[in-house]
Every structure is written in structure tokens, then in C-alpha cells.
N, C-alpha and C positions, 0 to 999 in steps of 0.2 A: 610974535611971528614964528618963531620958534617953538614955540610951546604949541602953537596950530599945527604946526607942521608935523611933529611928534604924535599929535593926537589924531591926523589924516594919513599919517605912516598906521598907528595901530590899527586905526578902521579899520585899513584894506587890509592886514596880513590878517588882521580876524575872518573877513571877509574870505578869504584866500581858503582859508584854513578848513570854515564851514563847507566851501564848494568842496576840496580837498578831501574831506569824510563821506561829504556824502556823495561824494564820486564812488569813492572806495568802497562803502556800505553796497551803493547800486552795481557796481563790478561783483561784487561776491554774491547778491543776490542774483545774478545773471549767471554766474557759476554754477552757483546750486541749482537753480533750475535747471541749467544744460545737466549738471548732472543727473537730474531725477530724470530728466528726458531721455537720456543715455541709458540708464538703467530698464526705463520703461519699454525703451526702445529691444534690450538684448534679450527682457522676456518676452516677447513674441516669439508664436511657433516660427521658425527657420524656413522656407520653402526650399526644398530643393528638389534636381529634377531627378524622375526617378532612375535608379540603377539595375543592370542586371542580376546585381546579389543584393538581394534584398538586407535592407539596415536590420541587425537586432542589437538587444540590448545585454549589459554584459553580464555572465552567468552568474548567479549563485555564489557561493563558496562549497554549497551542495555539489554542484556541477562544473565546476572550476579545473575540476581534474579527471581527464578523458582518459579511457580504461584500456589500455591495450587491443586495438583490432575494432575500436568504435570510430575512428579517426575515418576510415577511411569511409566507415558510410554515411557518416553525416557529411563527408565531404562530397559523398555520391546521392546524398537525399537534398542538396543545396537549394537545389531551385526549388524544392517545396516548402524550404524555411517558412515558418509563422505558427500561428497556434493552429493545433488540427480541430480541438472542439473548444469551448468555453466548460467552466464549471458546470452551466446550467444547462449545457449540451449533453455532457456526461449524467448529468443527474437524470435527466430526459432518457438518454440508454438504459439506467440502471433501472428504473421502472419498467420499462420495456422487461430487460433480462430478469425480474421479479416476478413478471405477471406471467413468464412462459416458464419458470422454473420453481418448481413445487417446495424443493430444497432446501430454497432460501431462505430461511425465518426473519423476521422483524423480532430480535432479542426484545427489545425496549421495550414494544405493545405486547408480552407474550403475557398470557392468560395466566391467572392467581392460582387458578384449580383447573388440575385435566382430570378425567375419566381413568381410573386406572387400568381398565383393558387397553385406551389408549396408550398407554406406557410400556405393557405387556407384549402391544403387537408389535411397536416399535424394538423392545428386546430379542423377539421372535423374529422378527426381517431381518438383523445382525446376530445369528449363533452360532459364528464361530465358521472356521474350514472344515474340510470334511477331510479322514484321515486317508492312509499313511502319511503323516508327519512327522517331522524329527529337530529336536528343539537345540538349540548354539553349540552344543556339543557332540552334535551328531547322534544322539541316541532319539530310538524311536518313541514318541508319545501315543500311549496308550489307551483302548477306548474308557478306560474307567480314568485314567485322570482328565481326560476332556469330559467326563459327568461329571468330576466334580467341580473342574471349571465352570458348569453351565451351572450348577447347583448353587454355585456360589453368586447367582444374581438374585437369590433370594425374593424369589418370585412370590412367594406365600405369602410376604407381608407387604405387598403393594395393596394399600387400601384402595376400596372404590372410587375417593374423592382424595385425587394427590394433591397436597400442598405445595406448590410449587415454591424452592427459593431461590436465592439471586447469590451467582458469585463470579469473582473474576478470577484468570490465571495469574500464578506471580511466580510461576518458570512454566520454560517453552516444555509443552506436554503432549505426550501422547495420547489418543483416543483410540482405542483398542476395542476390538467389536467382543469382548468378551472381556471378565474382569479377572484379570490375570497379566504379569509380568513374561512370561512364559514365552519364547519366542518359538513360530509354527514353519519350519522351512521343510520348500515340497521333494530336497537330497540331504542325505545326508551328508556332502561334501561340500556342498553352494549354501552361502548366506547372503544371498543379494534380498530376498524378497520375503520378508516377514507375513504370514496369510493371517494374523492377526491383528495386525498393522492398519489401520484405517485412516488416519491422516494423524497430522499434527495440530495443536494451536502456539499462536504466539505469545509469551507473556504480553499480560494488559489487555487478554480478551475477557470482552461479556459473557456469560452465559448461565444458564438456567439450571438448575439442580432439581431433578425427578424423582433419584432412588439412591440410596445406598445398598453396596454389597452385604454379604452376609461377616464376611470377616473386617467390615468398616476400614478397607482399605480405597475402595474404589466409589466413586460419585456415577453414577449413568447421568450422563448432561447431555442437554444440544446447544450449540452453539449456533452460528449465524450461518453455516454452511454443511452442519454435519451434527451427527448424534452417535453416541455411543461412553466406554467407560474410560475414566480420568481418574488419574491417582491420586486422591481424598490430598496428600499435601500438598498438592500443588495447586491447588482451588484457597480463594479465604472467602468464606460468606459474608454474605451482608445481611443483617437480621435487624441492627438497630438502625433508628431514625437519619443519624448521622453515615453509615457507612453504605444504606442503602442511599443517598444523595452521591457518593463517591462510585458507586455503583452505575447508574446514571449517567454519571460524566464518559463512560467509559463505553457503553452502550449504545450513545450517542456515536462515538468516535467510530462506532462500526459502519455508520454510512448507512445504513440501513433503511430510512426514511430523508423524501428530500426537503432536503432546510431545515434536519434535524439538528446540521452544525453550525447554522448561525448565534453569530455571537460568542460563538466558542475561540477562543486560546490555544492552536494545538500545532504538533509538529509532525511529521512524516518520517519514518527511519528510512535511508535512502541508502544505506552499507547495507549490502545482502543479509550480512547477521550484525549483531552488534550487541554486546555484554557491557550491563550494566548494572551494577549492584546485584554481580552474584544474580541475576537473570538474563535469558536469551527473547531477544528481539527480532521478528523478520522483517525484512524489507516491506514496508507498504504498513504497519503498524505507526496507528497515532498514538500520541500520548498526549494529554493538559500539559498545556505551556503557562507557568508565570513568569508574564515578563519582567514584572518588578525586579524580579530577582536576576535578571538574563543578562549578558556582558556581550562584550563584542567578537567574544571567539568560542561562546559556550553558549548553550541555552538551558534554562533552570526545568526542569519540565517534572513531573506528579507521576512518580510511579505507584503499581497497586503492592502494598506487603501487608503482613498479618500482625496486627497487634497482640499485645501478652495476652488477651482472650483468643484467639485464633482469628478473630473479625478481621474483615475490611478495612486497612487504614491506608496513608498513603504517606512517602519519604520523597523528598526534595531532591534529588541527582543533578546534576552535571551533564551536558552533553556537546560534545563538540559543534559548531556551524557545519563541521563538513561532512557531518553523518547523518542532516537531518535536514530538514527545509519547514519555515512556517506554511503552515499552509500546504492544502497541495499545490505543485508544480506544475508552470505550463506545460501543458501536453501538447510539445513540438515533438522536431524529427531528433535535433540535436538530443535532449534531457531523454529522451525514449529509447537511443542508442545507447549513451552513457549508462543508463540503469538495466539495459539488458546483456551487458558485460561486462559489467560488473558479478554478476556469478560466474565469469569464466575459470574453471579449475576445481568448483563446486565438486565434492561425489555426490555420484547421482546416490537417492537413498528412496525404496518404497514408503510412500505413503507420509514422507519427511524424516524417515528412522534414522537412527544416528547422526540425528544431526546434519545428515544432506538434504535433500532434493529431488522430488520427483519431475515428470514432466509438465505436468496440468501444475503441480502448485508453481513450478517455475516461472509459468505464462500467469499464472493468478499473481504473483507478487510482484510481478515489474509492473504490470498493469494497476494493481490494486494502489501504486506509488502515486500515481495522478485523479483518485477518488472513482475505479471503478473497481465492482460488486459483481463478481465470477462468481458461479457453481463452483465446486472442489475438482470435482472431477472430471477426466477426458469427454466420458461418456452421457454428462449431462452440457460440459462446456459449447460440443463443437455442432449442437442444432441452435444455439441461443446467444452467445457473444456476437457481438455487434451486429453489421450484417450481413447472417450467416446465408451464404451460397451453396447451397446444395449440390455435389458431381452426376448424381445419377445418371443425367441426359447428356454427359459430357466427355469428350474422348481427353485423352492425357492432353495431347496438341493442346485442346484449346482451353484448357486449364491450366497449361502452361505457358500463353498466351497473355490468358485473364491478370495469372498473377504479376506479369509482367509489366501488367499495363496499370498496376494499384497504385494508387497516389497516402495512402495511409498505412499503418501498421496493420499486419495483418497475419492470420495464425492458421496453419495448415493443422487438419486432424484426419489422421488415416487411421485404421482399427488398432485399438489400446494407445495410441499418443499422439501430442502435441507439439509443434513446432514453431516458432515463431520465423515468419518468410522475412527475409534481410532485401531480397532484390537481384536483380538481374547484372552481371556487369561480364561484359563482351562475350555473350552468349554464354556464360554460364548462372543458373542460379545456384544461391546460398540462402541457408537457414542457420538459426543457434537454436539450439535443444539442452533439456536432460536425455541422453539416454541413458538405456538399462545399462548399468555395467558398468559405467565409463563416470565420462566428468563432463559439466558442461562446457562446450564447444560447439563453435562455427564450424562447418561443415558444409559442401555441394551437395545441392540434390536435384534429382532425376527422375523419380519414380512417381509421375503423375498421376499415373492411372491406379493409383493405390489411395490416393483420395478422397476423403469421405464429402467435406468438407476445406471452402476456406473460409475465414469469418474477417470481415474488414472492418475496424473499428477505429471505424471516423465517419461522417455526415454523408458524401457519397460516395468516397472510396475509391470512384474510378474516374 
């Protein structure tokens, strides 16, 4: 009896035991399910109801840090938070401003052989100032040394059928409308305005090689916005198989055709200037980005330098997160503020000389930050960027009215410069400029009826 008893005790604690596990088993399986259901539940969009400050997302490390004197108007551009156009918006504009501006070249598709009178007529539209000149030293330039300046584009040996070749810059370089280092000022007390000065490029531009000078100092090149002569070292060609692919990458990066940068690895220089390997970079310059190689406070990105043959090759750099952004950048109000005060302090410089800034490339390089394709110049810019509003028919009042009432970034151009319009606040407006003479700065303005031109560039602007 005993020994039954024993053996009807063990049953049941086995019995016990079993229910007891697979209690336990079926609790933790109820667990986990609550938990995946939990989890599935937090990824769901959130609804909430809408606010009067629109929710964004947090900036950058590019835009992380707001410039002195931008605070206040993206605090006063609030209610217009969001994106102003999409990539594909922009890409849409820059056709537009291609097809109405003659200027503009397509580097990438550019033809294997020109006509060499076409090369010639192109030297002959750029010949120089006309004198009295007086060169950095105050002495007068005289008419035989501007022959020999113009003699030195060694026009004689441009053959009928020019071979065209490929190269990129690997320092920030002048394009000087004659080939000469020789600086053309119209006093001899004033050096603000170099008359030989034509613009600048940035290192890591494409561009095309036509002719060389006679003393093999200077390249006649066009680039994507401009033509004229560049100092033979600061070009490296590309001629072999391999370095014309690196050539390529970079041609690309000019935006110049749309959906030319799919698929592409690139970053944005978003510091007004920024030195890197012993080269100058301006704002709105891409470069190849490998990421393999990229960290969390650097990005590795392809720069263009010259190999022990002089060729095209390219070196591995370093670059901070906060000087550059993958990708172009939304083009809101906030990121559009930050990067147009960010040159506050600039000297203003003709045509980019010394190192500064003029007013038209000023408006070209905040803009060119978020993937648009400006003319160089004032005087080709302000019938063609965005959508340019003509003053003719219009008194100051209500151009000063107009701009009041612009919901996008927009650029004022009265005869010889460019402004970019900030907005209205308690009856006064303001704008940021290069001026002549000075440095970039915010500044009130007033003078309506001196307007040629405002150009709104966003989708409807008003």
C-alpha cells in the first residue's frame, strides 16, 4: 500500500511538473508575441494633429551651425518651412535657364574638333581692355606691351580643325580674357577692378582645352559658364584612357545635363571657401565621394592633381561633415539662409580676383549649393534665373509690393549687380550682396525703381 502510494504521489508531481512547463513555455510565448506586437505597433507612422510650425527634421552637421544674422530670417521665413522645389524641380529650372542662355556649355557632350575660326572668333570677342591702363603698381600700360600681350595668343598656329582636349583645374584659377598675368586697373590709385579679370573657376572644374599661348604658359579653355585664358599649371589633362574616365567623373559633377548624376557618390562644399590639399574650393563645388573609405566626422572624397607625367590623376583627402553635405541639400528657407551668410565678411573681389567675390558669382554659389546651373554673369543672370519678372511696366510701389509678397528666394538685379532679396520686416526691406568695394553684408534697400529685374526661384514664387 505503501509502495502504491509512493508511486500515485510520483504520478501526480510528474503530472504537476508537465502542466508547470508548459504553462511557462505558453506564458513566454505570449510574451513574445506581445512583444513583436509591440514593436510592430511603434513602427507605425504616428498621427498627429497638425501644428502651426510646421515639424522638420534635424539638420545636417553641414547646417547644424547657423551664421551670424541668418537666425533671424529663418525665424521670419518660418511659416514657409518645407522643401521649396524637389531635385527634379530644380533639374526642370536648369533646362529651362540652358535653353534661354547661350553661355552655358554641356562640358561632357562638347565636340572632339571645332573649326578653328571658331576658336579665333571666340579670342576676338575677349581682346582685352582698351587703354589708358595702369597695372598693380600704378604705372601706365602701354600700347606696344598690350600687342604683345594679344600676340602672345598665337593666333597663327590655330589649325583649321582644332583638336579638342580635356582637362580639369587642381587650383582655384583665373580666366583672364587675354594671356597674361598683368593686372589692367582703370587709376592709378584704385585696385578694386582688374579689366582683365574675367572670372574665376574652382578647383575640380571640367573643362575643355582649345589653344595654347605662344610662350606655353596659358591654356584658352571654356568652361561650363565662361571661356577664355588659364594658367597652363593649374589645368592637368587628360589624354590617356584612364585619366580621361576621371575626367568624366568630374564633368558630370557640373550638373550640366539632367540625370547626368545618377548613381554618382558626391558631396557639396558648403564653407564659402575651403583648402584642401594645398587647393581652393568654392561653395557649391562637388567632388566624388568614397564612401568605403568615409567616417563619421570626415568624408573621403577624390580630388583632381597631376601625376609625375603632368596627367589627370586623382588623391584621396579628408573632409570634415561640416564643410560639405552628401548630395545636394534641401532647398528650404532654413539651409538657403545658413548658406547665404555664410560669406558674410567676404571682400568683395572683380570677377573672383584675390580670392574674393563678386556679386553675380556670390548669387551663383549659394544657389549652385542646392544643384542649380546660373550664367556667370549679372548681365546674362537677371533675364534667365528662375522666374524672371521683368520691371519695365512697373513703378518702384509695386515692385516693392511684389517683392513683399515672394514666398521663395529671390534675386534683385538693377544695372551691373545682383542682390539677393532677404524680405520685408516692419516696413522695412533688406537684402545681402557683394558690393563693389566693400565685404559681403546685409543691408536695407530702397531704391525700387532702379530695378531691372527680380527673378523668383521656386515653382510659383508668389
Amino acid at each position: 500500500m505503501k509502495q502504491a502510494n509512493k508511486i500515485f504521489i510520483a504520478i501526480i508531481f510528474a503530472v504537476c511538473t508537465l502542466l508547470f512547463v508548459s504553462c511557462a513555455d505558453g506564458n513566454s510565448s505570449l510574451n513574445k508575441e506581445s512583444n513583436s506586437n509591440d514593436v510592430l505597433e511603434s513602427s507605425k507612422p504616428i498621427v498627429t494633429e497638425p501644428t502651426e510650425t510646421p515639424v522638420t527634421l534635424p539638420p545636417s552637421k553641414a547646417f547644424a551651425s547657423i551664421p551670424v544674422g541668418a537666425e533671424k530670417w529663418i525665424d521670419a521665413k518660418a511659416q514657409l518651412n518645407g522643401i521649396i522645389m524637389s531635385q527634379q524641380e530644380i533639374q526642370k529650372m536648369n533646362d529651362k535657364i540652358r535653353n534661354e542662355c547661350d553661355s552655358l556649355v554641356d562640358i561632357l557632350n562638347y565636340a572632339e574638333n571645332v573649326l578653328g575660326d571658331d576658336v579665333k572668333n571666340m579670342m576676338y570677342s575677349s581682346s582685352g581692355p582698351l587703354l589708358p591702363k595702369y597695372d598693380e603698381n600704378g604705372m601706365n600700360i602701354t600700347e606696344s606691351q598690350l600687342d604683345e600681350i594679344r600676340s602672345n595668343r598665337n593666333l597663327e598656329n590655330i589649325s583649321d580643325n582644332v583638336r579638342v582636349k580635356r582637362g580639369v583645374t587642381v587650383q582655384r584659377t583665373n580666366i583672364r580674357a587675354l594671356p597674361t598675368n598683368l593686372e589692367f586697373y582703370n587709376y592709378s590709385y584704385k585696385q578694386d577692378h582688374d579689366r582683365m579679370q574675367e572670372t574665376e573657376l574652382s578647383s575640380g572644374s571640367a573643362v575643355v582645352v582649345l589653344h595654347e599661348s605662344k610662350d606655353g604658359k596659358f591654356y584658352f579653355i571654356q568652361s561650363y559658364y565662361y571661356y577664355g585664358w588659364v594658367a597652363v599649371e593649374h589645368i592637368a589633362l587628360a589624354e590617356s584612357e584612364e585619366s580621361v574616365k576621371y575626367w568624366k567623373q568630374y564633368a558630370k559633377l557640373l550638373n550640366m545635363t539632367a540625370n547626368s548624376m545618377n548613381n554618382m557618390d558626391f558631396v557639396v562644399i558648403t564653407d564659402s571657401f575651403l583648402d584642401l590639399n594645398g587647393a581652393k574650393f568654392s561653395m557649391g563645388t562637388t567632388l566624388p565621394l568614397n564612401k568605403k573609405n568615409s567616417g563619421e566626422d570626415y568624408y573621403s572624397v577624390l580630388l583632381p592633381c597631376k601625376n609625375p607625367k603632368g596627367e589627370l590623376a586623382q588623391i584621396e583627402s579628408k573632409i570634415s561633415v561640416k564643410s560639405a553635405h552628401v548630395g545636394f541639400p534641401e532647398y528650404n528657407y532654413r539651409n538657403f539662409c545658413i548658406q547665404a551668410f555664410k560669406y558674410v565678411g567676404t571682400p568683395y573681389g572683380w570677377g573672383g580676383m584675390k580670392n574674393g567675390i563678386d556679386c553675380s558669382g556670390y548669387v551663383l554659389s549659394v544657389f549652385k549649393t542646392f544643384g542649380f546651373v546660373f550664367p556667370r554673369n549679372t548681365g546674362e543672370q537677371y533675364a534667365v534665373v528662375g522666374n524672371s519678372n521683368l520691371t519695365t511696366n512697373m513703378t518702384g510701389s509695386q515692385i516693392s509690393q511684389s517683392l513683399a509678397e515672394t514666398k521663395c528666394p529671390t534675386v534683385i538685379y538693377i544695372q551691373g549687380h545682383a542682390m539677393i532679396y532677404l524680405g520685408e520686416i516692419d516696413g522695412v526691406h533688406y537684402i545681402i550682396h557683394a558690393p563693389g568695394g566693400g565685404k559681403v553684408c546685409e543691408d536695407t534697400y530702397d531704391k525700387f525703381s532702379s530695378v531691372m529685374s527680380f527673378c523668383l526661384v521656386g515653382l510659383n514664387g508668389m
